[in-house]
N, CA, C, O and CB atoms as a CASP TS submission, in Angstrom:
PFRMAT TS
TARGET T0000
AUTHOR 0000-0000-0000
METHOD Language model
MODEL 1
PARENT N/A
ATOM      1  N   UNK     1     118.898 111.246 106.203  1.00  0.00           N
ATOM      2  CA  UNK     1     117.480 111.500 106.309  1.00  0.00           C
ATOM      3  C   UNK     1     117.126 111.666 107.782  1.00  0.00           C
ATOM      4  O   UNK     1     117.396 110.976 108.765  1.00  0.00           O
ATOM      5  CB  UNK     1     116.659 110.360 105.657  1.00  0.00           C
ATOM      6  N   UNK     2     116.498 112.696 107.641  1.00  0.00           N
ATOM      7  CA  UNK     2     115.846 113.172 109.440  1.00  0.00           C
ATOM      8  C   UNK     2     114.666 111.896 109.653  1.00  0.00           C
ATOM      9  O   UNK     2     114.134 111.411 108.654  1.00  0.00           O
ATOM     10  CB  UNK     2     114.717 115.288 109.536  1.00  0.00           C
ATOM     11  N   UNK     3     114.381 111.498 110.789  1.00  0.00           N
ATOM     12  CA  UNK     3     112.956 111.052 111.150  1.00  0.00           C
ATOM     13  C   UNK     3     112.456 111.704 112.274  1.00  0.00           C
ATOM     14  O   UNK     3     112.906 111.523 113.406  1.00  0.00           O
ATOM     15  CB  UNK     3     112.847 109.618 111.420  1.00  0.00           C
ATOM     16  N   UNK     4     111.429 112.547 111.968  1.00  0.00           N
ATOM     17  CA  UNK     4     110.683 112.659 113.217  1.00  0.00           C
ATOM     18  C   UNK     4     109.119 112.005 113.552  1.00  0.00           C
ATOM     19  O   UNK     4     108.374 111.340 112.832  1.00  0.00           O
ATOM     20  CB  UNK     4     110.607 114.070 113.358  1.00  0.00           C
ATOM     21  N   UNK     5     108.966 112.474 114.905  1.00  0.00           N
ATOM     22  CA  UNK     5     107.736 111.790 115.263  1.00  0.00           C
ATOM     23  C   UNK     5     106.736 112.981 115.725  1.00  0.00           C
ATOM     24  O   UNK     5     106.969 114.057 116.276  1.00  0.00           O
ATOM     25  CB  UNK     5     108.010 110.634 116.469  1.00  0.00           C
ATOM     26  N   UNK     6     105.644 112.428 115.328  1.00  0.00           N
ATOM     27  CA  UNK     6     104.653 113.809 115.849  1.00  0.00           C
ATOM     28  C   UNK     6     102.742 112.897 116.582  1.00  0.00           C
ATOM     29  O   UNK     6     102.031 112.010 116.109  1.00  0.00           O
ATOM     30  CB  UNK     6     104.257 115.244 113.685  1.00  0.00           C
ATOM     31  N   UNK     7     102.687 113.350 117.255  1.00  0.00           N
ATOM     32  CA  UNK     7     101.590 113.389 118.230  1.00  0.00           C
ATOM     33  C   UNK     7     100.189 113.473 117.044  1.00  0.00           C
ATOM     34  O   UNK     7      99.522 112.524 116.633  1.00  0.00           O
ATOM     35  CB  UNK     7     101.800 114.920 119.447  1.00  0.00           C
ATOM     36  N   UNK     8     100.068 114.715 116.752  1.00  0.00           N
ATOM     37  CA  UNK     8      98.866 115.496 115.592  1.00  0.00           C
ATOM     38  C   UNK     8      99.741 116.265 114.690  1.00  0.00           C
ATOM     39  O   UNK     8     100.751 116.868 115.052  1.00  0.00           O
ATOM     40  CB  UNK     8      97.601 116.746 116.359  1.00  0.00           C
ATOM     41  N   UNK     9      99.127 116.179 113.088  1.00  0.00           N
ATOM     42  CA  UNK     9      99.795 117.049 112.206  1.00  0.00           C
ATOM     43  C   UNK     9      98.232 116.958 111.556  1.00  0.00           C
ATOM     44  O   UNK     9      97.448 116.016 111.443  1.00  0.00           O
ATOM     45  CB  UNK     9     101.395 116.538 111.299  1.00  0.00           C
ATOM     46  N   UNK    10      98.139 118.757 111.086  1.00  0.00           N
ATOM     47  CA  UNK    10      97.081 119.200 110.282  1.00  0.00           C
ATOM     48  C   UNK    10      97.220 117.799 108.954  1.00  0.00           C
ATOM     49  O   UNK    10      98.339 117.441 108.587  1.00  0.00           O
ATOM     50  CB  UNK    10      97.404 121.093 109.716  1.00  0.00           C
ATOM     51  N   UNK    11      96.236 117.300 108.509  1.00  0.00           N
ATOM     52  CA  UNK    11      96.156 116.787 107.174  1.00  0.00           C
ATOM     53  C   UNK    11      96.404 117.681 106.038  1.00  0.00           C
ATOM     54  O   UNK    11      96.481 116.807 105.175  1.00  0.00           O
ATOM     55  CB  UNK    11      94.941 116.258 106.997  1.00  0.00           C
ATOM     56  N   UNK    12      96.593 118.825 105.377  1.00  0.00           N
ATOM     57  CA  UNK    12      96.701 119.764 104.876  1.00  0.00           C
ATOM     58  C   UNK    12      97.948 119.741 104.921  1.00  0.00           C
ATOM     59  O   UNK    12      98.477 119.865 103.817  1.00  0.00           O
ATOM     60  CB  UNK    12      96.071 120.677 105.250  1.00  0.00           C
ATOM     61  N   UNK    13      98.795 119.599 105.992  1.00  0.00           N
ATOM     62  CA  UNK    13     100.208 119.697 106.150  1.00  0.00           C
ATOM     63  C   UNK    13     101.104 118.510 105.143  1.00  0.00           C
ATOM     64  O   UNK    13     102.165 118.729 104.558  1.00  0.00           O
ATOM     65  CB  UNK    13     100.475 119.484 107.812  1.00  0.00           C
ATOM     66  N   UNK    14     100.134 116.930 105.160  1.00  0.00           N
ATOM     67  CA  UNK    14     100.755 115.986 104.728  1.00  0.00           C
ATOM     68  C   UNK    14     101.224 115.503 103.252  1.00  0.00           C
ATOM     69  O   UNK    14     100.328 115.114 102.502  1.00  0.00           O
ATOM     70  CB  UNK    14     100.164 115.295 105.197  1.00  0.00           C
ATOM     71  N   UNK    15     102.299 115.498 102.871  1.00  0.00           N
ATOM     72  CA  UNK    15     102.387 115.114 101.749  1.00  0.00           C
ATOM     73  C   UNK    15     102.090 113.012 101.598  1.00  0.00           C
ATOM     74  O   UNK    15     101.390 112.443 100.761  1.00  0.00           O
ATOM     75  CB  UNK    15     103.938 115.829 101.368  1.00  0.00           C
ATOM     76  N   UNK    16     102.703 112.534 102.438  1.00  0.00           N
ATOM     77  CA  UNK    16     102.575 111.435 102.690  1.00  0.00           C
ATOM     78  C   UNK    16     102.850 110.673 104.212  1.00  0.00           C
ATOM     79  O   UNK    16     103.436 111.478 104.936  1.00  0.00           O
ATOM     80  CB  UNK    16     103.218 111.068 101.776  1.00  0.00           C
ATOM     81  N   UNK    17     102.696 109.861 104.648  1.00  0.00           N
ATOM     82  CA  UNK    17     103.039 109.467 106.242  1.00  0.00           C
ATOM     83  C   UNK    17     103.425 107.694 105.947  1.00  0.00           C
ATOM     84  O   UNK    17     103.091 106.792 105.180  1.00  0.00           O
ATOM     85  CB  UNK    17     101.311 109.783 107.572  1.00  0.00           C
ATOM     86  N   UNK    18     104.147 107.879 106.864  1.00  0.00           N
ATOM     87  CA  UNK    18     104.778 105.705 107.189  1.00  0.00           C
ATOM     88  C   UNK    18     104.303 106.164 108.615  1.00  0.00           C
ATOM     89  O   UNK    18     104.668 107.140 109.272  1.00  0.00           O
ATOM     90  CB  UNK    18     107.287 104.837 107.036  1.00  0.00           C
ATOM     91  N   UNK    19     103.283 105.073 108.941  1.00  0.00           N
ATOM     92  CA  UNK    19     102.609 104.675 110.233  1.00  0.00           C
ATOM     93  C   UNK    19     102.904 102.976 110.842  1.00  0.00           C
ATOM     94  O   UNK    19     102.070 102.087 111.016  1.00  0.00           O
ATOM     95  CB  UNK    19     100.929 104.906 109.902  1.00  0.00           C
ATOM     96  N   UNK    20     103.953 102.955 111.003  1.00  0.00           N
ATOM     97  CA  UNK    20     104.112 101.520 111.721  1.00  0.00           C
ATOM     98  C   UNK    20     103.714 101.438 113.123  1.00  0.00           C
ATOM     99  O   UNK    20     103.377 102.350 113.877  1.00  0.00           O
ATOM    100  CB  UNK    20     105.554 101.044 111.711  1.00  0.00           C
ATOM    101  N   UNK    21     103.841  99.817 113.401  1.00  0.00           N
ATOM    102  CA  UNK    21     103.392  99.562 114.769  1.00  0.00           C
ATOM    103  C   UNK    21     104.909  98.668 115.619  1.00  0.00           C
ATOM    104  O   UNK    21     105.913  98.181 115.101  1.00  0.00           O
ATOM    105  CB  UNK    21     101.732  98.468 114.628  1.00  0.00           C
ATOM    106  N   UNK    22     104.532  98.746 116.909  1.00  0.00           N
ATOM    107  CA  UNK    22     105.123  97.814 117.554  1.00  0.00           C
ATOM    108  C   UNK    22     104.349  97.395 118.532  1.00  0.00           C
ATOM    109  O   UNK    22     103.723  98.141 119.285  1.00  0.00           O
ATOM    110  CB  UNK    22     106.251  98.138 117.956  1.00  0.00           C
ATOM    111  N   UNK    23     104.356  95.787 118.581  1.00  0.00           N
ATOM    112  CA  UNK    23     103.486  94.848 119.714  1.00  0.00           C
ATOM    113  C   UNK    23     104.574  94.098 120.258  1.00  0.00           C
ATOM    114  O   UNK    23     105.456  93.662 119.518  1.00  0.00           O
ATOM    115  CB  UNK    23     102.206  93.725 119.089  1.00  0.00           C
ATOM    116  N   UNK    24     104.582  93.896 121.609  1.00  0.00           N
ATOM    117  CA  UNK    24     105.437  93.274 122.438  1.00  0.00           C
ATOM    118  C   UNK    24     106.640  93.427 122.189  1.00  0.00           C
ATOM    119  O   UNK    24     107.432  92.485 122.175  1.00  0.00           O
ATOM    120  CB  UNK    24     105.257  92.133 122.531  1.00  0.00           C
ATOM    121  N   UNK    25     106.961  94.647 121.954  1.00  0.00           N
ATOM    122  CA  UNK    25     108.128  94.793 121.954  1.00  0.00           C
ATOM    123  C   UNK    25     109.092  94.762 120.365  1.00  0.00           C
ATOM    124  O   UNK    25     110.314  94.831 120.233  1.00  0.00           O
ATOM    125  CB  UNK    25     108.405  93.811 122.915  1.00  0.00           C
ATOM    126  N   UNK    26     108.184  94.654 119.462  1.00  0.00           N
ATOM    127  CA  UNK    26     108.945  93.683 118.488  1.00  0.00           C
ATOM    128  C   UNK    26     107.723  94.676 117.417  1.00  0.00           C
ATOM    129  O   UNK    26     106.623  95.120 117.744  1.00  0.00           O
ATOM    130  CB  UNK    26     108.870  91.427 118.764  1.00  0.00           C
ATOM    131  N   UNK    27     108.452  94.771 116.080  1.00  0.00           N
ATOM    132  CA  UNK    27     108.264  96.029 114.919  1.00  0.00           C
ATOM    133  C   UNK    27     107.080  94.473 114.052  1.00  0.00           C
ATOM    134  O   UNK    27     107.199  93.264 113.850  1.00  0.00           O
ATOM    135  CB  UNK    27     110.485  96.880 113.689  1.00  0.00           C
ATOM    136  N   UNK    28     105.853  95.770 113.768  1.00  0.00           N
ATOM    137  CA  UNK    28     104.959  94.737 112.722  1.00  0.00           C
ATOM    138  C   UNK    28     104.821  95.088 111.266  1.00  0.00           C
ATOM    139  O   UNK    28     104.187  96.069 110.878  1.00  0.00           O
ATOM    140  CB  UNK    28     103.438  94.634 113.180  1.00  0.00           C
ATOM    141  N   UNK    29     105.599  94.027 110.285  1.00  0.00           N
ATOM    142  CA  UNK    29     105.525  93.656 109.512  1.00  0.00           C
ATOM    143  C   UNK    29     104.732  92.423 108.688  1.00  0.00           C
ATOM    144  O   UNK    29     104.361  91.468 109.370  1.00  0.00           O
ATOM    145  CB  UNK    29     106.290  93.791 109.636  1.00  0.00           C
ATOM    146  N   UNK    30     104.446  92.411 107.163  1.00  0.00           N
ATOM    147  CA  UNK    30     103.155  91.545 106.896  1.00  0.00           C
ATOM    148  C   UNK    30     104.684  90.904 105.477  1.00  0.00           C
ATOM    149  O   UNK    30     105.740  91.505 105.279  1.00  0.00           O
ATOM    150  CB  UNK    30     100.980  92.706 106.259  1.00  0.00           C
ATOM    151  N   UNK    31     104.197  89.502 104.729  1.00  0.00           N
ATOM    152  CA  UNK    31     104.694  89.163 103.824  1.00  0.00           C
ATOM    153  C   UNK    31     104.257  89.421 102.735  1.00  0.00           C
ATOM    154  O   UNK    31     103.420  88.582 102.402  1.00  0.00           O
ATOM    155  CB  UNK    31     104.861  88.286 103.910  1.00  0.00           C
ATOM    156  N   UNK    32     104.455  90.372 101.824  1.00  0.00           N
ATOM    157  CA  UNK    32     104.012  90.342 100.738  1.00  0.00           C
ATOM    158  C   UNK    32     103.692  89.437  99.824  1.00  0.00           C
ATOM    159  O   UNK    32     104.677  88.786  99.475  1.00  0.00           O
ATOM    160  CB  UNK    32     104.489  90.848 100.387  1.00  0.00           C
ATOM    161  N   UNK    33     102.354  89.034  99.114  1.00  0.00           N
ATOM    162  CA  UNK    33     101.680  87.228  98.562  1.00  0.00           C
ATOM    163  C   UNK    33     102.509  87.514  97.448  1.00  0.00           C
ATOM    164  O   UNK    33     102.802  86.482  96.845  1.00  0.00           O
ATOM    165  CB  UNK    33      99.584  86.751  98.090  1.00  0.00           C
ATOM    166  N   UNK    34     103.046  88.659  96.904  1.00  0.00           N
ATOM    167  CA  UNK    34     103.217  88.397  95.065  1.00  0.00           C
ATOM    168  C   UNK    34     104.856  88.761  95.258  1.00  0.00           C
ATOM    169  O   UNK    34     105.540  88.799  94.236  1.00  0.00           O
ATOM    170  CB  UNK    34     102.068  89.827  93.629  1.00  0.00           C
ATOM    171  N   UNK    35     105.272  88.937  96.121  1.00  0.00           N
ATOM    172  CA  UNK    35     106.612  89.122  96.387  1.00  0.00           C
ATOM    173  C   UNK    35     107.166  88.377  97.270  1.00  0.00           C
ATOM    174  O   UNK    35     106.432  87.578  97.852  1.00  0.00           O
ATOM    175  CB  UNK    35     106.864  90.233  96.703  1.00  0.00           C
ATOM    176  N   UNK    36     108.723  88.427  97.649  1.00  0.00           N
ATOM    177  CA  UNK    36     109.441  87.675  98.692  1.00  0.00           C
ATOM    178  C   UNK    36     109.755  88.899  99.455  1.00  0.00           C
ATOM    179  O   UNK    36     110.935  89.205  99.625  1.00  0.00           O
ATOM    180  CB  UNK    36     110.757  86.715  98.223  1.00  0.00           C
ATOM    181  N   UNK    37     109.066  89.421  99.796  1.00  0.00           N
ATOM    182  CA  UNK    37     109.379  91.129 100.936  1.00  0.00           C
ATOM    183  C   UNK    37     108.240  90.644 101.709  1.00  0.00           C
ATOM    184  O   UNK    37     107.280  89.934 101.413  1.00  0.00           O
ATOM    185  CB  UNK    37     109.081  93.258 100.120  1.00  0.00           C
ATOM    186  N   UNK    38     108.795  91.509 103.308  1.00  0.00           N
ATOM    187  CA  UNK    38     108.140  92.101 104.315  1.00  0.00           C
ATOM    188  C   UNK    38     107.842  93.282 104.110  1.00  0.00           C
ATOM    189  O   UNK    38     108.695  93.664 103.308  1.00  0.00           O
ATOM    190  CB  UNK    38     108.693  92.051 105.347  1.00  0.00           C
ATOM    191  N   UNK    39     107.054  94.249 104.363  1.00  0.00           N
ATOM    192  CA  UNK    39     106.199  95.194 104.522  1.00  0.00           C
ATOM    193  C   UNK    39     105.541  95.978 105.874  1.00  0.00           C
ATOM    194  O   UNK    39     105.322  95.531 107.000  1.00  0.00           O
ATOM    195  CB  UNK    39     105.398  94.694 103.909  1.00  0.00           C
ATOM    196  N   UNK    40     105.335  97.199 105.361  1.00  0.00           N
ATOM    197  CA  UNK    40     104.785  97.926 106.710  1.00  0.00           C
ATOM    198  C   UNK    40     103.274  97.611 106.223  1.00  0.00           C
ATOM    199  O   UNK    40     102.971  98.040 105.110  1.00  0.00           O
ATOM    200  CB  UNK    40     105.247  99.853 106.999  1.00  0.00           C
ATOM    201  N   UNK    41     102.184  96.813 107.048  1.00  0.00           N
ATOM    202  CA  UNK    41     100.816  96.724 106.288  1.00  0.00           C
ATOM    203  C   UNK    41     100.551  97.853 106.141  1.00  0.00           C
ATOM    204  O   UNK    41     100.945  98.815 106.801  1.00  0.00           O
ATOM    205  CB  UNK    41      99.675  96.063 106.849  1.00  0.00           C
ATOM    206  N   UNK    42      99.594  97.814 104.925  1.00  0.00           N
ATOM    207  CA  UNK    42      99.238  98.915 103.595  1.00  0.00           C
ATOM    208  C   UNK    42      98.028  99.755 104.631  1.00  0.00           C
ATOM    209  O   UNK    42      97.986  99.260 105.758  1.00  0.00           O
ATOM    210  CB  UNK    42      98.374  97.933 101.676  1.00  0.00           C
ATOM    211  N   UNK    43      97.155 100.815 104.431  1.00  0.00           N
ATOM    212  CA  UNK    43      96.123 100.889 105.120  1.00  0.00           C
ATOM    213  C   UNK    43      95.971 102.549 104.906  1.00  0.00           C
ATOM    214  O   UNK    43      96.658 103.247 104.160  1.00  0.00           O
ATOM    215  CB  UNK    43      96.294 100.224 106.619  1.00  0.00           C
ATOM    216  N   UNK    44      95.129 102.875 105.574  1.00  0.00           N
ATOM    217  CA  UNK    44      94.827 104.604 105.421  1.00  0.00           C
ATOM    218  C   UNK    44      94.491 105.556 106.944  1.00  0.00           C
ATOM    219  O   UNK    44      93.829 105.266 107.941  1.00  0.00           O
ATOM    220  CB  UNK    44      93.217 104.774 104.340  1.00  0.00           C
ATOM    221  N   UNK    45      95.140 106.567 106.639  1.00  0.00           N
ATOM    222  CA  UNK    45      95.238 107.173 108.025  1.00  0.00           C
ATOM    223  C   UNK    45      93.876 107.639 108.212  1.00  0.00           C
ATOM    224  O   UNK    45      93.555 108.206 109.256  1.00  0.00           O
ATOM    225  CB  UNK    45      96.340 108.377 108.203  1.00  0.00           C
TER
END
């Protein structure tokens, strides 16, 4: 699987997007309450 990264993409263009973060250095993940998983938090572009 390719990953790329992009700056701006038309919305029209998107079928779907993964938008993660990183703070201090270090990737942010949340615990899922009804599961035993970490997660990219849920949210809308």
């Amino acid at each position: 699987m390719k990953v790329q990264f992009y700056d701006k993409v038309d919305d029209k263009l998107l079928k779907f997007a993964v938008i993660i973060s990183k703070s201090n250095g270090k990737w942010v993940f949340c615990k899922h309450k009804e599961r035993d998983t970490y997660e990219v938090p849920p949210g809308n572009r």
